[in-house]
C-alpha positions in Angstrom: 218.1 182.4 184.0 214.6 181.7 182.8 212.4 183.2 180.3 208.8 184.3 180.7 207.0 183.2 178.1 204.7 185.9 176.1 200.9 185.4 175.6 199.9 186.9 172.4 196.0 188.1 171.7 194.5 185.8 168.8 194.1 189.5 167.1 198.1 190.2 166.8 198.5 186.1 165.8 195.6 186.8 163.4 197.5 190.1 162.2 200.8 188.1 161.7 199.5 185.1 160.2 197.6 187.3 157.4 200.3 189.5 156.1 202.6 185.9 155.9 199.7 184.3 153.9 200.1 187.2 151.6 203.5 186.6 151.0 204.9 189.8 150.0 207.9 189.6 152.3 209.1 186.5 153.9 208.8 184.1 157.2 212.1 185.3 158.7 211.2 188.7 158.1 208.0 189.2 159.0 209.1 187.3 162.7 211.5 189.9 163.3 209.5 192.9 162.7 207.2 191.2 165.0 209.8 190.2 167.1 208.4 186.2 167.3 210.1 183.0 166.1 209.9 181.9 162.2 208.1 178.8 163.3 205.8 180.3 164.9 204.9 182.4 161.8 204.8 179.8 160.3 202.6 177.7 162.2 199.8 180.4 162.5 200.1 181.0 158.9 199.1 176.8 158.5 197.0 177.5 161.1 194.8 180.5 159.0 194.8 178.3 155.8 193.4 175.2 157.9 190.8 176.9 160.3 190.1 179.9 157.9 186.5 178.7 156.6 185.4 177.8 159.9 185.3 181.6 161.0 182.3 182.2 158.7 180.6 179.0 159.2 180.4 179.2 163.4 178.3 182.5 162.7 175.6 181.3 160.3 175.5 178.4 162.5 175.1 179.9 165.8 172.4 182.5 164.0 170.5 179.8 162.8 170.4 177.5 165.9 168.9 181.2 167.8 166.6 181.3 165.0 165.1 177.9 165.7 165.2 177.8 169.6 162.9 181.1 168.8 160.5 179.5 166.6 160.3 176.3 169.2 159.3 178.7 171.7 157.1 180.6 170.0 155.3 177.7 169.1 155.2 176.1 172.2 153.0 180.1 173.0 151.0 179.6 170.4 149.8 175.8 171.3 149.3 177.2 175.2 146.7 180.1 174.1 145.3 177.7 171.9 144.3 175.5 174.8 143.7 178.6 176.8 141.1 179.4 174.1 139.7 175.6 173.4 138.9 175.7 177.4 137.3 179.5 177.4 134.9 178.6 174.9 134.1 175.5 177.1 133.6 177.3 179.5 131.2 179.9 178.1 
């Protein structure tokens, strides 16, 4: 007889892994209130510590990577009606 394995959302491993960083009960409990193995507890609870700084730092990152794709092109505006101008005065 085999077993289907279970997907779990990175929102209940999330959940799971922050009240066993807390440590106010332990591994083996905390897995069978949530009905998962210790080790895996366990290993999204390393997993937390390890990655746990990187959650903040993707977000100023990505914000600041928008912020200077949008002053590249706004730039790259400002040097086109700036020749747009240099050649209407030409012109006139």
């Amino acid at each position: 007889m085999t077993v289907k394995r279970q997907k779990r959302s990175a929102r209940f491993k999330f959940k799971v892994a922050l009240e066993a960083a807390k440590e106010l009960k332990t591994v083996s409990q905390i897995a069978s209130e949530y009905q998962v193995t210790p080790g895996q507890v366990s290993k999204w609870k390393k997993q937390l510590q390890s990655q746990g700084a990187s959650i903040f730092e993707t977000k100023a990152d990505g914000s600041q990577q928008q912020q200077e794709k949008k002053e590249a092109e706004l730039y790259e505006q400002i040097g086109r009606l700036k020749m747009d101008l240099d050649w209407l005065q030409k012109k006139v």
